[in-house]
py3Dmol code that shows the C-alpha trace and the ligand (Angstrom):
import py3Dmol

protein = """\
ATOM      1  CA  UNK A   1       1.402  15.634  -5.496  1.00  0.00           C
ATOM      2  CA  UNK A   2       1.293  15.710  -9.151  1.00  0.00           C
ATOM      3  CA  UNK A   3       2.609  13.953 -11.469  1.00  0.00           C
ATOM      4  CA  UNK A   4       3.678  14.004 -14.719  1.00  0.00           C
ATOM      5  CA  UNK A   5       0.263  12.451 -16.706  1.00  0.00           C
ATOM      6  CA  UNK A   6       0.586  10.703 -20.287  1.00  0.00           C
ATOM      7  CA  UNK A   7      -2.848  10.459 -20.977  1.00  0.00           C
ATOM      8  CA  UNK A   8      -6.505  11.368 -19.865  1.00  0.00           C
ATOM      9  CA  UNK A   9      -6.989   7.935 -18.622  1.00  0.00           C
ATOM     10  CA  UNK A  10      -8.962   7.261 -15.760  1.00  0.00           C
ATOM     11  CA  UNK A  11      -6.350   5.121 -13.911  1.00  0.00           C
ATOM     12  CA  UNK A  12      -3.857   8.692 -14.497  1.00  0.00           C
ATOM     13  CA  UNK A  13      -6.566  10.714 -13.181  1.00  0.00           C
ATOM     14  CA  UNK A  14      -6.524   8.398 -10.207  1.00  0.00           C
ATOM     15  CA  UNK A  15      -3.321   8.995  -9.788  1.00  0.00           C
ATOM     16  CA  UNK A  16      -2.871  12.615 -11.118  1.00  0.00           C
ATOM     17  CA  UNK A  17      -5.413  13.509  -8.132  1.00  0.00           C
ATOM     18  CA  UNK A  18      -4.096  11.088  -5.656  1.00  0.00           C
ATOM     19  CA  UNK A  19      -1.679  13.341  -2.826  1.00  0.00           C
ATOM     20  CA  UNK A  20      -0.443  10.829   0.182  1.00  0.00           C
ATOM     21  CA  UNK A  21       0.490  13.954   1.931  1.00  0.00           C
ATOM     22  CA  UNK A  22      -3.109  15.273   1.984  1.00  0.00           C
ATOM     23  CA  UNK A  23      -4.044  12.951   4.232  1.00  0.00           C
ATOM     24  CA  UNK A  24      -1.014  11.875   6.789  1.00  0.00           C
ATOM     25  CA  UNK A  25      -2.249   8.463   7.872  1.00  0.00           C
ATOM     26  CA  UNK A  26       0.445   6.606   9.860  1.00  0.00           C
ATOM     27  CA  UNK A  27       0.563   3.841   8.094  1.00  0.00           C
ATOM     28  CA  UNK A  28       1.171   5.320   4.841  1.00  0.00           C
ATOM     29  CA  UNK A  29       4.501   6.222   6.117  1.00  0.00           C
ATOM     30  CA  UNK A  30       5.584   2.490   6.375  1.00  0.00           C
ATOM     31  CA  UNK A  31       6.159  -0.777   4.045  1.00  0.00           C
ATOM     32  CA  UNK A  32       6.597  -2.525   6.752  1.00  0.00           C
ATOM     33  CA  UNK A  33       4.115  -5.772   6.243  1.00  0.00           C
ATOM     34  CA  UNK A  34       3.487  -5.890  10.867  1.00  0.00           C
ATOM     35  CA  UNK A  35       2.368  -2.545  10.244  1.00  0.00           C
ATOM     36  CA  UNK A  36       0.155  -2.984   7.617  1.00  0.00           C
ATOM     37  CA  UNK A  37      -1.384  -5.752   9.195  1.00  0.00           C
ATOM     38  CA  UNK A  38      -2.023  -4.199  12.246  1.00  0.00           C
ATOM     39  CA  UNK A  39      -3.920  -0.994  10.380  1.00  0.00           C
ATOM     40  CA  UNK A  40      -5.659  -3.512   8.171  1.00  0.00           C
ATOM     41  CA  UNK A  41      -7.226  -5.247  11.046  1.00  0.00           C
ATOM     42  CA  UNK A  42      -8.235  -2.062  13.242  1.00  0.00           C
ATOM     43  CA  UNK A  43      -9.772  -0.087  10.147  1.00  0.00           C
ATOM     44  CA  UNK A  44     -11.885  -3.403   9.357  1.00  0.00           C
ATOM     45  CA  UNK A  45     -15.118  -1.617  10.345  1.00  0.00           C
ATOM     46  CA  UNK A  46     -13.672   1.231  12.370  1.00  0.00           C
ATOM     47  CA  UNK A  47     -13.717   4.453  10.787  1.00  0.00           C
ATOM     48  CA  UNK A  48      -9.969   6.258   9.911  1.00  0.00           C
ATOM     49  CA  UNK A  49      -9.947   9.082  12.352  1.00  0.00           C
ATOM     50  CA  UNK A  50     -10.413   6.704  15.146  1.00  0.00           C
ATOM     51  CA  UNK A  51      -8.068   4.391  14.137  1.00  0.00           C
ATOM     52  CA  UNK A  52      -5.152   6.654  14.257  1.00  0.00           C
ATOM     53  CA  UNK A  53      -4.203   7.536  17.992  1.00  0.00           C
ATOM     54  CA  UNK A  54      -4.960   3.860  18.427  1.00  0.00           C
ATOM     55  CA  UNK A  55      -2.395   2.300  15.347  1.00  0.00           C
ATOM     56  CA  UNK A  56       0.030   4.703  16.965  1.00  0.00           C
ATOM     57  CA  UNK A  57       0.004   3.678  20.641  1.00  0.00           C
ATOM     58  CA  UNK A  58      -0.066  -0.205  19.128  1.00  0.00           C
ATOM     59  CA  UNK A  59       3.000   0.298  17.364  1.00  0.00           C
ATOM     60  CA  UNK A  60       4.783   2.294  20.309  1.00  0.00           C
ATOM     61  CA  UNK A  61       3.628  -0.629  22.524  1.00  0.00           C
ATOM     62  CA  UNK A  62       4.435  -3.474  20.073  1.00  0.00           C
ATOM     63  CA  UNK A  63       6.508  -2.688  17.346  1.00  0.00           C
ATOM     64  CA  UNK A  64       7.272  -6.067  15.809  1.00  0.00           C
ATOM     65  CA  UNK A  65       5.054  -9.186  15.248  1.00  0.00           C
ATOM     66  CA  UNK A  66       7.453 -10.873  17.795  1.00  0.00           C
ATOM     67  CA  UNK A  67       6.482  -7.976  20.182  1.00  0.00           C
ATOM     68  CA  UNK A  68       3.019  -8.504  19.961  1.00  0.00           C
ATOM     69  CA  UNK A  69       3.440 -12.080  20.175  1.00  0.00           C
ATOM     70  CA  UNK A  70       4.777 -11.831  23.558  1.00  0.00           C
ATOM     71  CA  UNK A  71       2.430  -9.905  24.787  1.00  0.00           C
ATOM     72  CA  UNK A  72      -0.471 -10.841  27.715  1.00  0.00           C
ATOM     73  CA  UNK A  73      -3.445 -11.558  25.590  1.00  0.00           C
ATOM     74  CA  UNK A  74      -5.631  -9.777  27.946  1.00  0.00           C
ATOM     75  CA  UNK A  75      -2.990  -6.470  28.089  1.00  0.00           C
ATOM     76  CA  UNK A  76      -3.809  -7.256  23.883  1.00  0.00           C
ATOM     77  CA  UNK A  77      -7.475  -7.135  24.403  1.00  0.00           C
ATOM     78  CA  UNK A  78      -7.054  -4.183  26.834  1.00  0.00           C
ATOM     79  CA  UNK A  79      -5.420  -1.658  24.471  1.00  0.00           C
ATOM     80  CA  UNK A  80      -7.887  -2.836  21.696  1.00  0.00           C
ATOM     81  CA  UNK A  81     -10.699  -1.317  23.922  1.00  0.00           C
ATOM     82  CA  UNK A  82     -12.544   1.569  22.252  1.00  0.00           C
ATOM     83  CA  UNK A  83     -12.200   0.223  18.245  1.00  0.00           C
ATOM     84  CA  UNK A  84     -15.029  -2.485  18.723  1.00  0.00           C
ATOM     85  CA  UNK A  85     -15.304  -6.160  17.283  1.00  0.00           C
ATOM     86  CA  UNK A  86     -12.839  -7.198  20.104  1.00  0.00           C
ATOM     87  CA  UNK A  87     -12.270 -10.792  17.900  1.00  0.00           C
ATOM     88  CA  UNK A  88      -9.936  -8.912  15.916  1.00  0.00           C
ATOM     89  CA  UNK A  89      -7.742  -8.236  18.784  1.00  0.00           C
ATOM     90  CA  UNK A  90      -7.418 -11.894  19.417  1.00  0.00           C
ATOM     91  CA  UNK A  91      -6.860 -13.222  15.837  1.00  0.00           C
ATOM     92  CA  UNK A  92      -3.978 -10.206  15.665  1.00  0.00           C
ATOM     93  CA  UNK A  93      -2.640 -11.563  18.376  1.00  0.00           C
ATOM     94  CA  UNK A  94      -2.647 -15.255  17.279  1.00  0.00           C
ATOM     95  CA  UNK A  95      -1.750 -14.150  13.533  1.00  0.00           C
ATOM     96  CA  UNK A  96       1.703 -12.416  15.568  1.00  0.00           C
ATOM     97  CA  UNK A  97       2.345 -15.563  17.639  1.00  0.00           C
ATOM     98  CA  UNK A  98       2.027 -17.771  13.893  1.00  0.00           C
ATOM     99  CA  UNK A  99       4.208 -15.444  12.416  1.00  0.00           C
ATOM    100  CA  UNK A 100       6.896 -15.325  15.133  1.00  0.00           C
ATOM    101  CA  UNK A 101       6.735 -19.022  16.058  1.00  0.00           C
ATOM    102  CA  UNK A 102       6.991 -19.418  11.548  1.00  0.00           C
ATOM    103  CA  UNK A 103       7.608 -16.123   9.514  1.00  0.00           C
ATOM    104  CA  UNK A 104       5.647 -14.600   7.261  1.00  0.00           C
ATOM    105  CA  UNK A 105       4.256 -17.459   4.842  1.00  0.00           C
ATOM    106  CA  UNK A 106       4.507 -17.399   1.309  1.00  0.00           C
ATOM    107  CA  UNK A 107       3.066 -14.448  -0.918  1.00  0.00           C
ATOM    108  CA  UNK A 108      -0.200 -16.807  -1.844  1.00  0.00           C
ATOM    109  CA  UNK A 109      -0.650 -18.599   1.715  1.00  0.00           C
ATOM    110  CA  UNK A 110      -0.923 -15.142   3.795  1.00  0.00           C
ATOM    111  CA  UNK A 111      -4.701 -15.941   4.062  1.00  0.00           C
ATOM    112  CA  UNK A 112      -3.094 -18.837   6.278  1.00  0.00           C
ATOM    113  CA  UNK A 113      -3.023 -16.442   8.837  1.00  0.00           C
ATOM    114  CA  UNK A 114      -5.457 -16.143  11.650  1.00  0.00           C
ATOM    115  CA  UNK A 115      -7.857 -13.584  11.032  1.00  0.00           C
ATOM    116  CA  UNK A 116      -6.210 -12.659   7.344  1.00  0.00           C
ATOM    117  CA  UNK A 117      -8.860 -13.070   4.835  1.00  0.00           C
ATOM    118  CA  UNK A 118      -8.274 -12.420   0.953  1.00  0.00           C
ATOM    119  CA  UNK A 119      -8.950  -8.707   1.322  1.00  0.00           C
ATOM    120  CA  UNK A 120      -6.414  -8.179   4.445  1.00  0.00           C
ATOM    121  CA  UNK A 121      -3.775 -10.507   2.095  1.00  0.00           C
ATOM    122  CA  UNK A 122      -3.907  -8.342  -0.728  1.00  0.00           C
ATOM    123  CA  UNK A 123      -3.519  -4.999   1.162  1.00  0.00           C
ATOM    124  CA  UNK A 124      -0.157  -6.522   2.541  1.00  0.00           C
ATOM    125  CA  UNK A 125       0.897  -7.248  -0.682  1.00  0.00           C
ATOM    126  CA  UNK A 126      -0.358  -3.854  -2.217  1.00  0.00           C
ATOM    127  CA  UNK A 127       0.934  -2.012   0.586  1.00  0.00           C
ATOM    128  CA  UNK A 128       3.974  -3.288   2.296  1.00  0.00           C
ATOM    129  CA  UNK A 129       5.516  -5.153  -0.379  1.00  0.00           C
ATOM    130  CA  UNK A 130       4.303  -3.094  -3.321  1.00  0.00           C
ATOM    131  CA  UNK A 131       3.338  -5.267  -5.654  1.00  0.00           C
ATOM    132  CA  UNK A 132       0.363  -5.314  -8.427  1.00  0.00           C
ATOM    133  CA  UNK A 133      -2.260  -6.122  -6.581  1.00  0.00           C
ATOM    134  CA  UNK A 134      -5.872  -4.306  -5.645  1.00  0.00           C
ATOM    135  CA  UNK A 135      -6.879  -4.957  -2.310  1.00  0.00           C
ATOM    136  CA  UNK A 136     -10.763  -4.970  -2.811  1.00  0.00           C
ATOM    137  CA  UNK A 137     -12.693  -3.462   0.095  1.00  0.00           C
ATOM    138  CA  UNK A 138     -16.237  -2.525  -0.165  1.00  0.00           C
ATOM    139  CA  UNK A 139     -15.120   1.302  -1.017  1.00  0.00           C
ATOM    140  CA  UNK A 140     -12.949  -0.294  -3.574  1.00  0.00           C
ATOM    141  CA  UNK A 141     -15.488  -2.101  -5.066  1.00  0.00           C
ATOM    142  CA  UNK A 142     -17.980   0.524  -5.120  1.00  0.00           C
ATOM    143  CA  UNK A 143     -15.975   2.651  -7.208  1.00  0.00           C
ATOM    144  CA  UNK A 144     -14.334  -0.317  -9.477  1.00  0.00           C
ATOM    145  CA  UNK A 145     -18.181  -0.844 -10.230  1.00  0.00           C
ATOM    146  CA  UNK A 146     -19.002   2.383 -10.954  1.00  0.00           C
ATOM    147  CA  UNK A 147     -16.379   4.097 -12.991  1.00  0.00           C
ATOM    148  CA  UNK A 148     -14.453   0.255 -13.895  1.00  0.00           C
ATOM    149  CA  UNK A 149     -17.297  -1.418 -15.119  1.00  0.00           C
ATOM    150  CA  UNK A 150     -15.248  -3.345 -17.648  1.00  0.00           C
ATOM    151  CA  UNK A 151     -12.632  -4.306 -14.870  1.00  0.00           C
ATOM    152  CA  UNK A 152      -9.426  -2.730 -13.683  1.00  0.00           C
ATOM    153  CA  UNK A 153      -7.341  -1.717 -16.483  1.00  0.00           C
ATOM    154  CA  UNK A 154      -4.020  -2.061 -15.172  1.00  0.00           C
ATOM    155  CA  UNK A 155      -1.906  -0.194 -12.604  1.00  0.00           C
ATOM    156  CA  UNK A 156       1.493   1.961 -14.510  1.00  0.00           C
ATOM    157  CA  UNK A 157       4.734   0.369 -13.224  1.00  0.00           C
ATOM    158  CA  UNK A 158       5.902   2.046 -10.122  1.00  0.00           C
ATOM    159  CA  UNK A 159       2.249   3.475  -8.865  1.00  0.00           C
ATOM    160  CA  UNK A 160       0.794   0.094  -7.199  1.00  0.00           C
ATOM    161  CA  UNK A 161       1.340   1.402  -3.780  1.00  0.00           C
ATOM    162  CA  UNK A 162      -0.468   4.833  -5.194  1.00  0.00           C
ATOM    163  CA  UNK A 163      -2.913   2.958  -6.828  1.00  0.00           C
ATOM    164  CA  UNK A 164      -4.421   0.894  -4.324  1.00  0.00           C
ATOM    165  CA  UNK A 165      -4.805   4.150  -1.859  1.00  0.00           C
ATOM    166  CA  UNK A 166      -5.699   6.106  -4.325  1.00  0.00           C
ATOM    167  CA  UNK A 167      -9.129   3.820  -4.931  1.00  0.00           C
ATOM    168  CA  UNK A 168      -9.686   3.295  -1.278  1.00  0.00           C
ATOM    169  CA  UNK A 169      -9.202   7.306  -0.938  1.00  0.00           C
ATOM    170  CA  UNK A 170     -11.728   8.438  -3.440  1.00  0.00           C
ATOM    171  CA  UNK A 171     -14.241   5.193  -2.292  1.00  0.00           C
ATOM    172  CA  UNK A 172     -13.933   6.756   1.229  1.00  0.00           C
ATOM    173  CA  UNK A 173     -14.181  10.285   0.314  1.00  0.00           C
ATOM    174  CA  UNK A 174     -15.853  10.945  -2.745  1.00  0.00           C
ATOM    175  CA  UNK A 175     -17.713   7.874  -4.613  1.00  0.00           C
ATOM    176  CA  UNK A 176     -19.692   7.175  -1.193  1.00  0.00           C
ATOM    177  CA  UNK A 177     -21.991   4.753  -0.989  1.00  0.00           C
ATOM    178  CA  UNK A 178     -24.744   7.561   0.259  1.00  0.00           C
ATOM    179  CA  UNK A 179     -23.966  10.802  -0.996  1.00  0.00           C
ATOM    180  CA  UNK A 180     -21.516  10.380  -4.419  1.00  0.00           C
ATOM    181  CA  UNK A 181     -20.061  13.377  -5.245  1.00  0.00           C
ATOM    182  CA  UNK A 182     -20.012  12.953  -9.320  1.00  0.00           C
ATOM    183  CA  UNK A 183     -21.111  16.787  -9.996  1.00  0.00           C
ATOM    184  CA  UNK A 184     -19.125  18.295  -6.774  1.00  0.00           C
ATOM    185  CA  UNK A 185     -15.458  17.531  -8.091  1.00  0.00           C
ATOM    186  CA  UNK A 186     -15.190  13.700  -8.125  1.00  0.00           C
ATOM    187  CA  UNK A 187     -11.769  13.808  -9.756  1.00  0.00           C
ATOM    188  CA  UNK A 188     -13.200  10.590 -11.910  1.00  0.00           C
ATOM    189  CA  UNK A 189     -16.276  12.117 -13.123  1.00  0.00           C
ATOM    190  CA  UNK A 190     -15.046  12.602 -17.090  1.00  0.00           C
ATOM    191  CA  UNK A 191     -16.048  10.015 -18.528  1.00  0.00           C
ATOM    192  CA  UNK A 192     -17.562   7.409 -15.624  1.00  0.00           C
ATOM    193  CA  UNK A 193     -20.139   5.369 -16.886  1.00  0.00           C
ATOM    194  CA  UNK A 194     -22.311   5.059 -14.166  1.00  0.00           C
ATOM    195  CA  UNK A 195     -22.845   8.674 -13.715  1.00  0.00           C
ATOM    196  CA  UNK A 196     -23.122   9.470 -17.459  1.00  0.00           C
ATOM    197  CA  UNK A 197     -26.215   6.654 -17.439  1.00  0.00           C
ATOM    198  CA  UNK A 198     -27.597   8.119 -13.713  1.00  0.00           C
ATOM    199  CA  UNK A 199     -27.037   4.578 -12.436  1.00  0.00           C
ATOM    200  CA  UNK A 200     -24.659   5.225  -9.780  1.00  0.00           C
ATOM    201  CA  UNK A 201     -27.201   4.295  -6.991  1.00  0.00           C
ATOM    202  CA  UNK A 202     -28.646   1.202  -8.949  1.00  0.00           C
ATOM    203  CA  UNK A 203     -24.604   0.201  -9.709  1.00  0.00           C
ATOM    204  CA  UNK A 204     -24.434  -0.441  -5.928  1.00  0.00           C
ATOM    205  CA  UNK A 205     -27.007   0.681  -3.242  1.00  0.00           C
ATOM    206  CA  UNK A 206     -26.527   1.568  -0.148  1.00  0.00           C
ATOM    207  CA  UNK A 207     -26.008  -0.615   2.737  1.00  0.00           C
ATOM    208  CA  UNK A 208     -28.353  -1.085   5.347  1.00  0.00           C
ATOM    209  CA  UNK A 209     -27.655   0.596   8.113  1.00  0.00           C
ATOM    210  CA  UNK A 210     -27.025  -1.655  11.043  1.00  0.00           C
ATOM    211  CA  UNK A 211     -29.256  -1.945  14.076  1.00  0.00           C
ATOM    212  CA  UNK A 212     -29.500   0.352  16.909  1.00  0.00           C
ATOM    213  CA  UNK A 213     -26.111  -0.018  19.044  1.00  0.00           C
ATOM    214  CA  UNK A 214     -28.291   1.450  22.013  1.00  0.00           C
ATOM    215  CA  UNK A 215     -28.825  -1.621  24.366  1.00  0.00           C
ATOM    216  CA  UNK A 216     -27.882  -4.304  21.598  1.00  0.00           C
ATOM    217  CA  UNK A 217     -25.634  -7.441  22.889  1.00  0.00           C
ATOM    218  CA  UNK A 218     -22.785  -5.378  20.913  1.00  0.00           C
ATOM    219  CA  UNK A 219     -22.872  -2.725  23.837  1.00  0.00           C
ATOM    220  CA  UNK A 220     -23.180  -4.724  26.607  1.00  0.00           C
ATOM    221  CA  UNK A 221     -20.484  -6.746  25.811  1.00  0.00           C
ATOM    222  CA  UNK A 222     -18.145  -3.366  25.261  1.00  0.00           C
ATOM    223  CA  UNK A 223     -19.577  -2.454  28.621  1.00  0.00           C
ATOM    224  CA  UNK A 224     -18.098  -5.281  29.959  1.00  0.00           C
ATOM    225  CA  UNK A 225     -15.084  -4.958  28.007  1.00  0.00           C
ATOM    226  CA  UNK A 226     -14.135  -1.589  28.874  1.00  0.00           C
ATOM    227  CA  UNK A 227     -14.533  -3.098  32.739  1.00  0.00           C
ATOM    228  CA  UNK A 228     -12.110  -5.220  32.257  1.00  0.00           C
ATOM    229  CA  UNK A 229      -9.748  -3.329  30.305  1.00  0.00           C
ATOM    230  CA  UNK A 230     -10.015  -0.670  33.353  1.00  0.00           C
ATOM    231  CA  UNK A 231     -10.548  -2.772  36.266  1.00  0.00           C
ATOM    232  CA  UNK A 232      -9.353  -6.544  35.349  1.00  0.00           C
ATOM    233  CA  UNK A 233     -12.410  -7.738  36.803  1.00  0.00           C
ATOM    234  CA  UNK A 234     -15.996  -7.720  36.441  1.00  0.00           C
ATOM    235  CA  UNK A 235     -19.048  -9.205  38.636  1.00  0.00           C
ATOM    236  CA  UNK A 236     -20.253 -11.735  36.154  1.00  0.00           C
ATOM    237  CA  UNK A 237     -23.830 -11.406  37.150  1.00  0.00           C
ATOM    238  CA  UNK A 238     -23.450  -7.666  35.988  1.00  0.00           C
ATOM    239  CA  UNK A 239     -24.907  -9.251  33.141  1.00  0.00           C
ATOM    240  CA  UNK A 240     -24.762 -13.368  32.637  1.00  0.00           C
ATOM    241  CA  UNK A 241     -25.343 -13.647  29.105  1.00  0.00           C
ATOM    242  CA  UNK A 242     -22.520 -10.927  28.011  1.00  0.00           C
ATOM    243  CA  UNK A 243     -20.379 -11.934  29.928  1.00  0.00           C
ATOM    244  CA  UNK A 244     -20.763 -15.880  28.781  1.00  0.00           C
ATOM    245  CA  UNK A 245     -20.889 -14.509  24.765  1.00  0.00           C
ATOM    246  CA  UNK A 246     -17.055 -13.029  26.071  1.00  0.00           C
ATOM    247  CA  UNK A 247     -16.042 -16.259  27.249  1.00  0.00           C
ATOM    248  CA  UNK A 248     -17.287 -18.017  24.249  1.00  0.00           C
ATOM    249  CA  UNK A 249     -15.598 -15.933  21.960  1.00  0.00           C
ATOM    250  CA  UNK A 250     -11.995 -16.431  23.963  1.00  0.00           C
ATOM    251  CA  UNK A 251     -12.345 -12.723  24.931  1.00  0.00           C
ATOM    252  CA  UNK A 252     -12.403 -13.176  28.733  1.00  0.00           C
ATOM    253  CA  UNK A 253     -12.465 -15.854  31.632  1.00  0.00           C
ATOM    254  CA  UNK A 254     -13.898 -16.877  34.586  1.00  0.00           C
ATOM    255  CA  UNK A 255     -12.848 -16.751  37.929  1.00  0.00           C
ATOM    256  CA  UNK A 256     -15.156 -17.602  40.701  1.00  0.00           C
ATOM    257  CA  UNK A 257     -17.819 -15.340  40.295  1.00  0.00           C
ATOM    258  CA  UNK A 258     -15.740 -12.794  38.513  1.00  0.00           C
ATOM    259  CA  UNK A 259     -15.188 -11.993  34.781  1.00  0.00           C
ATOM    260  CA  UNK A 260     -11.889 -11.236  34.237  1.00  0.00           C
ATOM    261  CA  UNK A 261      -9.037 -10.734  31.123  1.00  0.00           C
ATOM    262  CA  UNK A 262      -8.591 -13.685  29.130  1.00  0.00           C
ATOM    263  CA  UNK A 263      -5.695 -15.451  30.064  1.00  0.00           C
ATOM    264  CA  UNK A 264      -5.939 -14.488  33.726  1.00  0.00           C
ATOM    265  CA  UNK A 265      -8.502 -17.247  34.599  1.00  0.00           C
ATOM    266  CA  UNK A 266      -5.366 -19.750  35.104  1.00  0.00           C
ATOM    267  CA  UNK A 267      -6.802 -21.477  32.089  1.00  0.00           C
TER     268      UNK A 267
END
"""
ligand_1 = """\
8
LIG
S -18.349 10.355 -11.032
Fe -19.623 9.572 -9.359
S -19.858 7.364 -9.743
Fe -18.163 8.096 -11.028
S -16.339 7.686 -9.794
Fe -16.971 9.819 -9.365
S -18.313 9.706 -7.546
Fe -18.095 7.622 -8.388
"""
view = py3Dmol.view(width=600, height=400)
view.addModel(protein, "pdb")
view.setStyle({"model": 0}, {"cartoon": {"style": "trace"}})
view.addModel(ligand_1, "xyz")
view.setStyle({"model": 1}, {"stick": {}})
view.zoomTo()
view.show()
């Protein structure tokens, strides 16, 4: 979508290029701040595309706080299955349950929430409630760094919602942490400091790439996971130490000499 640009200012060419209908995520179609909650917490390090059927079946399933709230935490943990770091699943949960049992705290106390850290606070704000914030992910960051060196100049009146997608959008698409695309069309390439100087690596290097998933405690707890979500029940000496890493975490229980769903251990 275009829109009607004042100046040549990097913030309007933010917005200038920015098109929410380019890209028809969900929860772009909603203020509501459940829903933004929810997609906060499953794109915490899972990628978009596999996000999406899942935020969709979620809100089907639970579309209120106060549905989530009532909901079996191990049916929770079940339909979680598939986006990884299964803790998430349980602080949503318990962050639906606070906010059903209290409402929605006050604007500044959101990080009161389980599970709601400052980034997940200010995306709520930004996103549901539309207000002048910048929710500051690592994508965010990377490209505040590299093209905002002297800090965020201000958002126009009206574009805050616009704003704060547009700088995740271009941090997820174009001003990568691996491959920047300043000469291949990066809509904020007039001007950007770091790529006029060739720092744009040295501005903010790559991460490290995380270990091998192959065999790593990660996958053999999913394995055990995905048993449960299929089958309720697991042998726990499948594999001891998983399963006792589950149970430490509040992600399963014991019964007998069976794993099972958390909450179904009569605990
Ligand atoms: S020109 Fe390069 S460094 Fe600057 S914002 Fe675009 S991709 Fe990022």
């Amino acid at each position: 979508m275009l829109r009607c640009v004042p100046d040549a200012s990097p913030v309007h060419l933010l917005l200038q290029w920015f098109d929410p209908r380019a890209d028809l995520l969900p929860w772009r179609a909603t203020r509501d701040r459940y829903a933004v909650l929810v997609a906060e917490t499953q794109l915490q390090a899972t990628p978009v595309r596999r996000v999406v059927p899942y935020f969709r079946e979620w809100m089907r399933r639970w579309p209120a706080a106060s549905d989530l709230a009532a909901a079996d935490v191990g049916d929770v943990l079940a339909a979680w299955h598939g986006l990884g770091y299964p803790r998430r699943a349980r602080r949503l949960h318990e962050a639906a349950r606070w906010i059903s049992r209290h409402g929605w705290p006050d604007d500044d106390r959101l990080t009161d929430l389980p599970g709601v850290g400052r980034y997940t606070a200010d995306a709520i704000r930004c996103f549901a409630d539309e207000a002048d914030v910048i929710p500051r992910d690592t994508n965010v960051n990377r490209v505040l760094a590299r093209r905002f060196p002297g800090g965020w100049p201000g958002t126009p009146p009206g574009e805050e919602w616009a704003a704060g997608q547009a700088l995740m959008d271009l941090g997820r698409l174009w001003c990568t942490a691996r491959d920047p695309a300043c000469e291949r069309g990066c809509p904020l390439r007039p001007g950007c400091p770091a790529a006029d100087a060739g720092t744009v690596r040295e501005v903010t290097p790559p991460r490290r790439r995380q270990g091998r998933y192959e065999g790593s405690m990660r996958q053999r707890r999913g394995v055990m996971m995905g048993a449960l979500a299929r089958d309720g029940r697991i042998a726990l000496d499948r594999d001891p130490e998983a399963g006792r890493s589950l149970v430490d975490d509040g992600l399963a229980g014991v019964r007998g000499q069976w794993l099972v769903r958390a909450g179904a251990d009569g605990g």
